[in-house]
C-alpha positions as CSV (number, residue, x, y, z in Angstrom):
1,X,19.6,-14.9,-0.2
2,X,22.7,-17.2,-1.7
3,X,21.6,-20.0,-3.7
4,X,22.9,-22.3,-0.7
5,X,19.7,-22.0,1.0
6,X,17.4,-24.9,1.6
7,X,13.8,-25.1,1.1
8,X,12.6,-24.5,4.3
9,X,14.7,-21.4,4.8
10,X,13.0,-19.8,1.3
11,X,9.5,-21.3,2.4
12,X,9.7,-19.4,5.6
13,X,11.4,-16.2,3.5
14,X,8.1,-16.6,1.2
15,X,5.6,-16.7,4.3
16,X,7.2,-14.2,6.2
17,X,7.5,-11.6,2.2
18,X,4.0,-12.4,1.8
19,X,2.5,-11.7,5.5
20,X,4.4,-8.5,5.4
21,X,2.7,-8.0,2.0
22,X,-0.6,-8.8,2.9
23,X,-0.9,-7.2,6.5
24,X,0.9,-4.3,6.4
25,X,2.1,-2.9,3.1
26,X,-1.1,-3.5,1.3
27,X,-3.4,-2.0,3.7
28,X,-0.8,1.0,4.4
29,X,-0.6,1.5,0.6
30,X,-4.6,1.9,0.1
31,X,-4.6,4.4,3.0
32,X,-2.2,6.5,1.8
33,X,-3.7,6.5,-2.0
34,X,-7.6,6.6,-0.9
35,X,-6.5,9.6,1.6
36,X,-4.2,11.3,-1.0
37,X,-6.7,11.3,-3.3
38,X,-9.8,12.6,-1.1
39,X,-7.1,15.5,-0.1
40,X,-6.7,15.8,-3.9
41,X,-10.7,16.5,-4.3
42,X,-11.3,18.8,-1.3
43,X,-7.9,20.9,-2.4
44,X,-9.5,21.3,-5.6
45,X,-12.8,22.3,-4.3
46,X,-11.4,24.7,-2.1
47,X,-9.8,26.2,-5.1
48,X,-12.9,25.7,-8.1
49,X,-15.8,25.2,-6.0
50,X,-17.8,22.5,-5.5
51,X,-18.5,20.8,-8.7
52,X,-22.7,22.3,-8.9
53,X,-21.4,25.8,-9.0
């Protein structure tokens, strides 16, 4: 963005930054780390056993 821009232009810039944000990224982002880390624990299980034994 060039500092030429008017307000409405950079309004609809921050809408359309923060629906990406909000919709997608975000909910993307807690899959991936939620999944990543239950792959984590059942790797690590496989390898040490479950953590009674």
């Amino acid at each position: 963005m060039s500092d030429n821009n008017n307000p409405e232009q950079v309004k609809k810039y921050e809408k359309n930054t923060f629906i990406f944000l909000a919709v997608f990224l975000a909910p993307i982002l807690s899959i991936i780390i939620v999944g990543g880390f239950g792959f984590a624990v059942w790797i690590s299980q496989m390898l040490f056993g479950p953590p009674t034994s």
